[in-house]
C-alpha positions as a Markdown table, in Angstrom:
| # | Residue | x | y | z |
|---|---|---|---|---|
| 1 | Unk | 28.3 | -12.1 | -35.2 |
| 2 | Unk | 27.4 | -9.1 | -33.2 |
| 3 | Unk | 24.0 | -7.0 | -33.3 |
| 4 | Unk | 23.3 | -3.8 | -33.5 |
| 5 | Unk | 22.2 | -2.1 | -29.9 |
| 6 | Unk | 19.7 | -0.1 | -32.3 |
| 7 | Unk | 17.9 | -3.6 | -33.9 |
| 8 | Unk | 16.3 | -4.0 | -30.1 |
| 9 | Unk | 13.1 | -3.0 | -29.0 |
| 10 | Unk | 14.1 | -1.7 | -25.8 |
| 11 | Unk | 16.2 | 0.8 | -27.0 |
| 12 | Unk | 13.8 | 3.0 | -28.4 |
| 13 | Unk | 12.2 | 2.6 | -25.2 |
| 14 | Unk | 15.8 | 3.6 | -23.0 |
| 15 | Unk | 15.9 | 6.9 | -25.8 |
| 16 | Unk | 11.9 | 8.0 | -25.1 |
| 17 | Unk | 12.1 | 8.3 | -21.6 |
| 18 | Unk | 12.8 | 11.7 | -21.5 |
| 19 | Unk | 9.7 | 12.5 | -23.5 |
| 20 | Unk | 7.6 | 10.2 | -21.3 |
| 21 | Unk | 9.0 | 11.8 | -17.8 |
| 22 | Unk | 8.1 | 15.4 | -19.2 |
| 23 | Unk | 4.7 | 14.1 | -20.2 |
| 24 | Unk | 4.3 | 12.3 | -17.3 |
| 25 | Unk | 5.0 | 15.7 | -14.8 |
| 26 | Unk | 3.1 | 17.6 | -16.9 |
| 27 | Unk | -0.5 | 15.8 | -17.5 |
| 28 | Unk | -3.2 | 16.3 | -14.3 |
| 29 | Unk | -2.6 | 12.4 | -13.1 |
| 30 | Unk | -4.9 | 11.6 | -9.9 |
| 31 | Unk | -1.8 | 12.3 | -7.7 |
| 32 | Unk | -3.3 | 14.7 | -5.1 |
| 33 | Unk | -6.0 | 11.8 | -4.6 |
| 34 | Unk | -2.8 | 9.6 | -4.4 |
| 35 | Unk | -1.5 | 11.1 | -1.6 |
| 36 | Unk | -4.6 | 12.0 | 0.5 |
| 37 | Unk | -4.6 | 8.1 | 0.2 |
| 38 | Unk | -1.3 | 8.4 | 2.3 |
| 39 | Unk | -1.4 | 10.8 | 4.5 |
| 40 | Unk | -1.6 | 10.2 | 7.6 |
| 41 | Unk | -1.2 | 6.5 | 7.2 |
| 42 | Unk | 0.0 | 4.6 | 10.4 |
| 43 | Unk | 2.5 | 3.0 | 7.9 |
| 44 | Unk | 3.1 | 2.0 | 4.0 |
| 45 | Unk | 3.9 | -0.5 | 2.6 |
| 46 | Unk | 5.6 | -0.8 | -1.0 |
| 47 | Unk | 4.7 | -3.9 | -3.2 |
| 48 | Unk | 6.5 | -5.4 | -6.1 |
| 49 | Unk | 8.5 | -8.2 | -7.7 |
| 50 | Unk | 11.2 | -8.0 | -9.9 |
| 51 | Unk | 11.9 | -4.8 | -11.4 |
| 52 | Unk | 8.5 | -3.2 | -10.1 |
| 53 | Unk | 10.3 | -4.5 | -6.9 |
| 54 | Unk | 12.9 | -2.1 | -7.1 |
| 55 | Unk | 10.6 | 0.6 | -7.8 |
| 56 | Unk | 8.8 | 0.1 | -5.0 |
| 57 | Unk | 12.0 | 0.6 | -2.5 |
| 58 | Unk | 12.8 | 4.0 | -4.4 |
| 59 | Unk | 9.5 | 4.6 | -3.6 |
| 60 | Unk | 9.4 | 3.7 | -0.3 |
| 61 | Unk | 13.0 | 6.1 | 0.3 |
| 62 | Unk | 10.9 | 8.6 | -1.2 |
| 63 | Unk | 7.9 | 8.6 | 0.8 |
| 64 | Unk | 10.2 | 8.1 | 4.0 |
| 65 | Unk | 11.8 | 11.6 | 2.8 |
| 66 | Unk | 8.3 | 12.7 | 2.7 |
| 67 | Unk | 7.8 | 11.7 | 6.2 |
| 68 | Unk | 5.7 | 8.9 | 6.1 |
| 69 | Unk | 6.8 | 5.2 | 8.0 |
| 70 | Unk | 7.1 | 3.7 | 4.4 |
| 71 | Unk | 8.6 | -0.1 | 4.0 |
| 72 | Unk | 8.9 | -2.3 | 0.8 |
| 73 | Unk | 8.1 | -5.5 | 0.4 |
| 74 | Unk | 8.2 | -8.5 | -2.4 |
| 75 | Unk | 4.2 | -9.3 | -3.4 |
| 76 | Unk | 5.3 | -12.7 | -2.7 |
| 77 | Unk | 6.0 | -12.0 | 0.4 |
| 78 | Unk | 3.2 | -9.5 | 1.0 |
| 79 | Unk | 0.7 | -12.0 | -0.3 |
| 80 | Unk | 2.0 | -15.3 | 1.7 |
| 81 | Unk | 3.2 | -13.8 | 4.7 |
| 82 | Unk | 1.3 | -10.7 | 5.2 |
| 83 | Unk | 1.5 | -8.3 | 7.8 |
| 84 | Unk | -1.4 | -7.2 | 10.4 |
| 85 | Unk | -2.4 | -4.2 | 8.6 |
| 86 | Unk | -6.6 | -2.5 | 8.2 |
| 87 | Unk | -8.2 | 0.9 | 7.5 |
| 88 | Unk | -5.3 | 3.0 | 9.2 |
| 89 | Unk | -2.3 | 1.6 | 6.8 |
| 90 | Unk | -1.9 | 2.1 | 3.3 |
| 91 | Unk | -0.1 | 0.7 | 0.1 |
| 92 | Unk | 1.1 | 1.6 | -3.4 |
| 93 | Unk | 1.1 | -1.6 | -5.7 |
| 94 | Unk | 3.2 | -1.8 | -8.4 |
| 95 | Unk | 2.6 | -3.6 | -12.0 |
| 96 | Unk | 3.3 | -2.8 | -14.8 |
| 97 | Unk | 1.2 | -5.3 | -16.6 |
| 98 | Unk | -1.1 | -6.1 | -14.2 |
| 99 | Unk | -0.7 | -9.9 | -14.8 |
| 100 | Unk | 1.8 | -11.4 | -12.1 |
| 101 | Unk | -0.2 | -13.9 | -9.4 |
| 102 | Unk | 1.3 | -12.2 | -6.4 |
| 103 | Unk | 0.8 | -8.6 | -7.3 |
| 104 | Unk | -3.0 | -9.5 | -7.9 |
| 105 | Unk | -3.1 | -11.4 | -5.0 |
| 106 | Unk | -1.5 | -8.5 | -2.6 |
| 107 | Unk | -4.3 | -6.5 | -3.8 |
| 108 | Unk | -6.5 | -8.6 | -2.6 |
| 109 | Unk | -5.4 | -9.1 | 1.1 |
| 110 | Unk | -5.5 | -5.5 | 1.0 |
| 111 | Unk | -9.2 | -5.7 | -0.2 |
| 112 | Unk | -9.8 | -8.1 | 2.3 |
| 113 | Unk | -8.2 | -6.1 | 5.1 |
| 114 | Unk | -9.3 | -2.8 | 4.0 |
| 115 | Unk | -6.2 | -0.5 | 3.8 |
| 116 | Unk | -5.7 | 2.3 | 1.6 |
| 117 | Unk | -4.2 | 1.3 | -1.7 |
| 118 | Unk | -2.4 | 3.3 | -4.9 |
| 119 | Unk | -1.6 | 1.0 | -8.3 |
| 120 | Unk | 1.0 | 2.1 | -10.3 |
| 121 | Unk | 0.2 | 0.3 | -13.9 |
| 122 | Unk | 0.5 | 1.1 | -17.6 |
| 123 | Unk | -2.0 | 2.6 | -19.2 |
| 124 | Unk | -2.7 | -1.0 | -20.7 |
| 125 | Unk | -2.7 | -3.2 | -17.7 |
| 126 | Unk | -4.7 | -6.0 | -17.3 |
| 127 | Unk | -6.0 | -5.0 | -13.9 |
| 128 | Unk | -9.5 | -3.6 | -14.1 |
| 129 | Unk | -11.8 | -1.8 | -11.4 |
| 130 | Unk | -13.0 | -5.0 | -10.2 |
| 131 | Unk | -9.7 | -6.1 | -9.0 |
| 132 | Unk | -8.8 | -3.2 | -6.7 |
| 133 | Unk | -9.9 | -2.7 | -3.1 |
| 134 | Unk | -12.9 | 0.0 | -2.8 |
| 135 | Unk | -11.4 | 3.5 | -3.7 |
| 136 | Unk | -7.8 | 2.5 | -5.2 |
| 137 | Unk | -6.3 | 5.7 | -7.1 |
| 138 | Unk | -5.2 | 4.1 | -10.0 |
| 139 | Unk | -1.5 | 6.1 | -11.3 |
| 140 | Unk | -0.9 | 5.1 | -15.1 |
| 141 | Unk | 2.4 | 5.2 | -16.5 |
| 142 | Unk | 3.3 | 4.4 | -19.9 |
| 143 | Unk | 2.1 | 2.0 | -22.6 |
| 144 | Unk | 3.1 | -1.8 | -22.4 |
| 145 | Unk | 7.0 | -1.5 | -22.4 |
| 146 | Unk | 7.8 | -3.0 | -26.1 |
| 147 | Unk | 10.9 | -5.0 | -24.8 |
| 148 | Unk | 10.8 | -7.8 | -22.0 |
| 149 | Unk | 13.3 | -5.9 | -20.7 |
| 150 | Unk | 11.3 | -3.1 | -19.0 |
| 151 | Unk | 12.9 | 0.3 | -18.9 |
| 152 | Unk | 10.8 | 3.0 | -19.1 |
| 153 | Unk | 7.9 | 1.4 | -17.7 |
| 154 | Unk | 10.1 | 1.8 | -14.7 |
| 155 | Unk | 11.7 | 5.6 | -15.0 |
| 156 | Unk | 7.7 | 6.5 | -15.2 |
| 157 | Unk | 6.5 | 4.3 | -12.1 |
| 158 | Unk | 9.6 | 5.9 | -10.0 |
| 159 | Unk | 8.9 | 9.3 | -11.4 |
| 160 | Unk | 5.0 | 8.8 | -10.5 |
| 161 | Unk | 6.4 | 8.4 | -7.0 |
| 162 | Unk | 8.1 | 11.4 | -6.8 |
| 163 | Unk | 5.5 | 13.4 | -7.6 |
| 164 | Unk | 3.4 | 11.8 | -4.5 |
| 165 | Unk | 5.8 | 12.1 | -2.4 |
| 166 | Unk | 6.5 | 16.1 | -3.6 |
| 167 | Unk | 2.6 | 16.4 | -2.8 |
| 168 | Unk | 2.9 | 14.9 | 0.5 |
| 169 | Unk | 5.7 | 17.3 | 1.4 |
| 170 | Unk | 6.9 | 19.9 | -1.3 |
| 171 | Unk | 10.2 | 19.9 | -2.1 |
| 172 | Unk | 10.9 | 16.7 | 0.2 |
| 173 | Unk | 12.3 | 14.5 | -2.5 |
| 174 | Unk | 13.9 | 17.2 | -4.9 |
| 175 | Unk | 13.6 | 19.3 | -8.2 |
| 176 | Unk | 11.3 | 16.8 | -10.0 |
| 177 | Unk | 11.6 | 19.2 | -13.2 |
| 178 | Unk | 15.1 | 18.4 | -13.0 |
| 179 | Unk | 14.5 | 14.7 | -13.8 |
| 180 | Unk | 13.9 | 14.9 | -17.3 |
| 181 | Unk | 17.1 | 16.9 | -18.4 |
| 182 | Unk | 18.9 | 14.6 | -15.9 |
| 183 | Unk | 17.9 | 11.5 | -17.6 |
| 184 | Unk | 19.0 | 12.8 | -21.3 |
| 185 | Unk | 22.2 | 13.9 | -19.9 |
| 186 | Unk | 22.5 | 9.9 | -19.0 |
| 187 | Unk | 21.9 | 9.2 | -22.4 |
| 188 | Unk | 24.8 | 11.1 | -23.9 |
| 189 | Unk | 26.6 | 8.8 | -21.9 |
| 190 | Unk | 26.2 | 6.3 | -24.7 |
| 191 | Unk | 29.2 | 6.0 | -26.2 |
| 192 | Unk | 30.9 | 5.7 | -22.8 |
| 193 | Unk | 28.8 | 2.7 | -22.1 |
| 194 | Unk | 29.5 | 1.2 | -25.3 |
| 195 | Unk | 32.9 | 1.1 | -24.6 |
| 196 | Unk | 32.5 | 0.0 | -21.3 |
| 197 | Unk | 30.8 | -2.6 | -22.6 |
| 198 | Unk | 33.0 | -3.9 | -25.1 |
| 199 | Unk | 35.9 | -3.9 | -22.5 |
| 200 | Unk | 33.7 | -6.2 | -20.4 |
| 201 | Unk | 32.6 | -8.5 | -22.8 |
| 202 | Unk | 34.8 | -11.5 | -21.9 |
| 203 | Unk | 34.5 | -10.5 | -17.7 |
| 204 | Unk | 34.2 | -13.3 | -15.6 |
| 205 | Unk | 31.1 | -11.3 | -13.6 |
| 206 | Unk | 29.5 | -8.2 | -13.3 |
| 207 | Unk | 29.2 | -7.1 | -9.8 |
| 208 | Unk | 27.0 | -3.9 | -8.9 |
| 209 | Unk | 27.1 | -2.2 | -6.0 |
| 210 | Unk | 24.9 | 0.4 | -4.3 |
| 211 | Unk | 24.4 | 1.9 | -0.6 |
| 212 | Unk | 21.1 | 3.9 | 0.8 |
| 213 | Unk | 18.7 | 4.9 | -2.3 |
| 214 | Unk | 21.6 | 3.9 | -4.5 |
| 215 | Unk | 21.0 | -0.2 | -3.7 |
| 216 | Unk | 18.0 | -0.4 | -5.7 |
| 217 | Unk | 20.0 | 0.6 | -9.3 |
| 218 | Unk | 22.1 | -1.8 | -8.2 |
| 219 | Unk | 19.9 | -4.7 | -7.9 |
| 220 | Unk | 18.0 | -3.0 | -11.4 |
| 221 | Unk | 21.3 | -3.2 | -13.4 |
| 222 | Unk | 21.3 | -6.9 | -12.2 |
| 223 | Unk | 17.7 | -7.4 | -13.7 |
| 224 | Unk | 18.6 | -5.9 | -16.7 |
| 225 | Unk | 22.1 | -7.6 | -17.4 |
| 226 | Unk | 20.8 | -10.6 | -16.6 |
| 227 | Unk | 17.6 | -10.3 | -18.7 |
| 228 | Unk | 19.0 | -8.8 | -21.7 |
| 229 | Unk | 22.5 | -9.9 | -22.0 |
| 230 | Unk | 22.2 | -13.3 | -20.0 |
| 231 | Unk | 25.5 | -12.6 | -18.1 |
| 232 | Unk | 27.0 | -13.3 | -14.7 |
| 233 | Unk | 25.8 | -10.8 | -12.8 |
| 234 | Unk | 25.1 | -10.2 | -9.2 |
| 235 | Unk | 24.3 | -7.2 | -7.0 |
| 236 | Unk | 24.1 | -6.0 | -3.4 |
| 237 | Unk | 24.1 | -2.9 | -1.0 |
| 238 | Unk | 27.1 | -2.0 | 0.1 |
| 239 | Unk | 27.5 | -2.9 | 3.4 |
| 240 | Unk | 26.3 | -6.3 | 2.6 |
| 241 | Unk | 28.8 | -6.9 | 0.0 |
| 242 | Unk | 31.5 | -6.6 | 2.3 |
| 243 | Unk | 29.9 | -8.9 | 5.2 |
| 244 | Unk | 30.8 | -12.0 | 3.3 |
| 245 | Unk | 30.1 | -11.8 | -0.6 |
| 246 | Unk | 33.8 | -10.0 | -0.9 |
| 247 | Unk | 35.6 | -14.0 | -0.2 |
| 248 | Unk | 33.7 | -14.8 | -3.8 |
| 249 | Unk | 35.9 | -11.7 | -5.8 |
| 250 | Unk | 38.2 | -12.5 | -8.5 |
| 251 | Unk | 40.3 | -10.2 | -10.2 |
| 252 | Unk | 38.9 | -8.7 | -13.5 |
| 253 | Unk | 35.4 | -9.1 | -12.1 |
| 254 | Unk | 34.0 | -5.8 | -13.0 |
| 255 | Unk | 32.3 | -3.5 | -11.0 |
| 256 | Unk | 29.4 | -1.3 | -11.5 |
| 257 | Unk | 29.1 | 1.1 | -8.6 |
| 258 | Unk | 26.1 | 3.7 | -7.7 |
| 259 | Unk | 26.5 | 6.5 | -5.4 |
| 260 | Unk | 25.8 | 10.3 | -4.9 |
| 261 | Unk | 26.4 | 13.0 | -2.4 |
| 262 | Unk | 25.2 | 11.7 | 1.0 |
| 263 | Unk | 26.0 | 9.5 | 3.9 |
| 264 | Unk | 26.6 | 6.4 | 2.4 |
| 265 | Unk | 29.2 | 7.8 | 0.3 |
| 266 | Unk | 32.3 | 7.7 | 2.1 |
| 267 | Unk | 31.4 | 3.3 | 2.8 |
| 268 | Unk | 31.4 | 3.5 | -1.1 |
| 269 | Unk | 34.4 | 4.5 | -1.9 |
| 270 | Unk | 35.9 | 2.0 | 1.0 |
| 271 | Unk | 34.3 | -0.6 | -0.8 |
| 272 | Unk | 35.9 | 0.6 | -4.2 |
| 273 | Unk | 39.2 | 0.7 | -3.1 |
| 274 | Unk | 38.9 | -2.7 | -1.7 |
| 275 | Unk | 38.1 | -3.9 | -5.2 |
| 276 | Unk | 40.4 | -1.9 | -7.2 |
| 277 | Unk | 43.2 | -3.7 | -5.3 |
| 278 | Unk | 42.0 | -6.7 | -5.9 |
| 279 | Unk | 42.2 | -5.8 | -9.7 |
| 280 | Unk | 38.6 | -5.3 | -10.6 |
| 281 | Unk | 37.9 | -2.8 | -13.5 |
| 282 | Unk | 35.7 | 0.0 | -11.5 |
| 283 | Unk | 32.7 | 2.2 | -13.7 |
| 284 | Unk | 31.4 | 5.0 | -11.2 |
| 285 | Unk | 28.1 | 6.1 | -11.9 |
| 286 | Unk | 27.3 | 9.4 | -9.9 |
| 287 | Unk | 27.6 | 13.1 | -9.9 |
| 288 | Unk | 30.3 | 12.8 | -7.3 |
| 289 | Unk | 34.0 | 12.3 | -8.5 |
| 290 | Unk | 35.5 | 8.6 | -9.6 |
| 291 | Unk | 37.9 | 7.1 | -7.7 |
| 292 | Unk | 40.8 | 7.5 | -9.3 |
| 293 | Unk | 41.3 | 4.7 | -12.2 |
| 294 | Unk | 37.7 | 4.1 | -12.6 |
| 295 | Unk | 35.6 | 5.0 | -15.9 |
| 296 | Unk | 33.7 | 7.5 | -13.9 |
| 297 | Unk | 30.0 | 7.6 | -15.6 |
| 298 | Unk | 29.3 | 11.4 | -14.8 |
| 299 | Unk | 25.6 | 11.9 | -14.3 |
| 300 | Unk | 23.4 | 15.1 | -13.1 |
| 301 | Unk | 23.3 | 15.8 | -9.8 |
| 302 | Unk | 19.5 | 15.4 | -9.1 |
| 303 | Unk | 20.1 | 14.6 | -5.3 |
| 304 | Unk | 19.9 | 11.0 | -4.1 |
| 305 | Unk | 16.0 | 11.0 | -3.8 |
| 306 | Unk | 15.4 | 11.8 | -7.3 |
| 307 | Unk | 18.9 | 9.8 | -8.1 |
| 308 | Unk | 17.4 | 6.2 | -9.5 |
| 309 | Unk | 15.8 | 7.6 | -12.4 |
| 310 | Unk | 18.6 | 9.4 | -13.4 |
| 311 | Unk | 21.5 | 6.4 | -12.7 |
| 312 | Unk | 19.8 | 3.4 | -14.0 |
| 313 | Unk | 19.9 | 4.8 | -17.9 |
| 314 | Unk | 23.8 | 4.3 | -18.2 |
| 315 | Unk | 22.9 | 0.8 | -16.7 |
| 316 | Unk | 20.0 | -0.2 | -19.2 |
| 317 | Unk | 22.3 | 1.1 | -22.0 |
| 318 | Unk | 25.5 | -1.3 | -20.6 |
| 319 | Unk | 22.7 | -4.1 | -20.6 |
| 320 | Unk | 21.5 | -3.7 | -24.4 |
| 321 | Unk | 25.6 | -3.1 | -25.7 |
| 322 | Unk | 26.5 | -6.2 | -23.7 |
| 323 | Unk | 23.4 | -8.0 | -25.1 |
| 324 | Unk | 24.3 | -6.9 | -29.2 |
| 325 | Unk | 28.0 | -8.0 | -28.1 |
| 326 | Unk | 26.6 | -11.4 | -27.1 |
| 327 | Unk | 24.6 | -11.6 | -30.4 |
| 328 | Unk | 21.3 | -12.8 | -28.0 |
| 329 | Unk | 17.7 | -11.5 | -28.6 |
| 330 | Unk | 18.0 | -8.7 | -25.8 |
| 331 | Unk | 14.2 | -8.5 | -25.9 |
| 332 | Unk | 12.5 | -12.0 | -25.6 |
| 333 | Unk | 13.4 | -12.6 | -22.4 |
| 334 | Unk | 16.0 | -16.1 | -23.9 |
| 335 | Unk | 12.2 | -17.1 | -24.8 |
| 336 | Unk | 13.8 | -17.6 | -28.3 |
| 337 | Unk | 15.5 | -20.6 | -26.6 |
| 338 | Unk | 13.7 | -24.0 | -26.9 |
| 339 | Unk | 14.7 | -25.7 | -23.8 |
| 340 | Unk | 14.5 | -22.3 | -21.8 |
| 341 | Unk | 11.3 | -22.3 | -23.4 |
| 342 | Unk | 10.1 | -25.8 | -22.8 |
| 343 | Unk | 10.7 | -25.2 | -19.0 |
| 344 | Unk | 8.6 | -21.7 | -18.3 |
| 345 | Unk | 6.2 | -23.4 | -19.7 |
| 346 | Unk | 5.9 | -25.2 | -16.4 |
| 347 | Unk | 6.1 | -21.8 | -14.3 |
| 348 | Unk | 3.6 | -19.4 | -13.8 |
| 349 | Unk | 4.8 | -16.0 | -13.0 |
């Protein structure tokens, strides 16, 4: 049997996010008060886990573009192993449902050690003023994602960024009006995708691949095959990937490969002809032309700042296809398996 893409939650919220990105660069959100949290901040840091996780390092490129000394790191990390930081550094946290153990307890080393701190949450997060450090600006995105399988939760938390980093230095990161238009031009890209999808039903692996700004769509089309369509699925930066991970390549492994105009470009395509020789089916997703033979994914040029919004649609879309091809529950997060089930039970996330 084989769903429907349409029967998932998540994809009404992968269609919405257009709606929700104009919305969210048009309403007067506290992100002056963000920034002035920033500026002039010896350093930031970044926090997040999972998918917030790869918000946080577009975030971190972003503020970097702005000027700031801006670095990303896992709440686990930031939480267990955390760096000498106090009043002269900063932070943006963020999480989306305010619930995960390690994002509530980064905010509270940074209480304890009295840095600057932004939250990125949903307008329904658990998090309330009594769990932030003393004057946190608070940046709400979106209502609790419907699907497991967050999506535009995470195009809003990424866009929020933007728009502090644009205030920190205008113009640094892009056209952030651009970002909306960009996004539904990725979503006309469906039918593409579905066919893409279909063709790599029965691969072995999906592999994606991304260098610079571009690694973190990478590792987010990982989260999101994995989570939705419970495939094979791995992902690295570029450079990495051919540092020892290449040995593990067979052919019809297929390849899902993020890139744009810039300096990691030309290491890209390197790493694409590598794999097309090894006969690994190739999707391009990027404003810049396809090697030739690949299914070239053509999306807006928004510049490689604003660039993870825009690429990770065709990516959430290839996620939900694969997962109606699989005939899984794309949304629960496999909760609607019983012995999946039975063992969460024992982990706390």
């Amino acid at each position: 049997m084989v769903r429907r893409i349409e029967e998932y939650r998540l994809y009404g919220a992968i269609r919405r996010q257009p709606e929700e990105l104009e919305r969210l660069l048009a309403e007067p959100a506290p992100v002056e008060a963000a920034a002035e949290r920033l500026r002039g901040a010896r350093r930031v840091f970044t926090i997040g886990i999972g998918t917030s996780s790869n918000a946080a390092a577009t975030a971190a490129w972003m503020l970097r573009a702005a000027g700031l000394d801006a670095q990303r790191w896992s709440s686990h990390d930031f939480a267990s192993y955390a760096p000498a930081l106090g009043a002269e550094d900063a932070a943006i946290v963020f999480t989306h449902t305010g619930r995960k153990r390690f994002s509530r307890r980064s905010l509270a080393v940074l209480a304890e050690r009295s840095a600057r701190t932004v939250l990125v949450t949903s307008t329904e997060s658990a998090l309330g003023e009594g769990d932030l450090p003393t004057g946190s600006v608070v940046l709400r995105t979106v209502a609790r994602d419907p699907s497991s399988m967050f999506t535009v939760s995470h195009s809003a938390a990424m866009l929020l960024s933007a728009r502090v980093a644009d205030a920190l230095a205008p113009g640094s990161v892009g056209d952030l009006a651009a970002v909306p238009g960009g996004v539904r031009k990725a979503l006309a890209l469906e039918a593409e995708v579905s066919a893409l999808a279909r063709a790599w039903a029965g691969a072995p692996a999906i592999v994606a691949l991304g260098a610079g700004p571009h690694e973190p769509s990478a590792h987010e089309a990982h989260i999101k095959v994995a989570e939705a369509a419970r495939r094979a699925v791995r992902s690295y930066a570029v450079e990495e990937f051919l540092h020892g991970p290449q040995v593990q390549l067979r052919a019809q492994e297929s390849f899902l490969v993020f890139a744009g105009e810039g300096p990691g470009l030309a290491r890209t395509r390197e790493a694409c002809a590598f794999v097309q020789r090894l006969g690994c089916p190739l999707a391009w997703v990027s404003p810049a032309e396809a090697p030739d033979g690949a299914a070239w994914l053509r999306i807006a040029d928004v510049g490689e700042w604003l660039a993870p919004i825009v690429e990770v649609v065709p990516a959430q879309l290839l996620a939900g296809h694969l997962a109606a091809l699989a005939d899984v529950d794309g949304d629960s997060f496999r909760m609607d398996d019983p012995e999946f089930r039975a063992a969460r039970e024992g982990l706390e996330l």
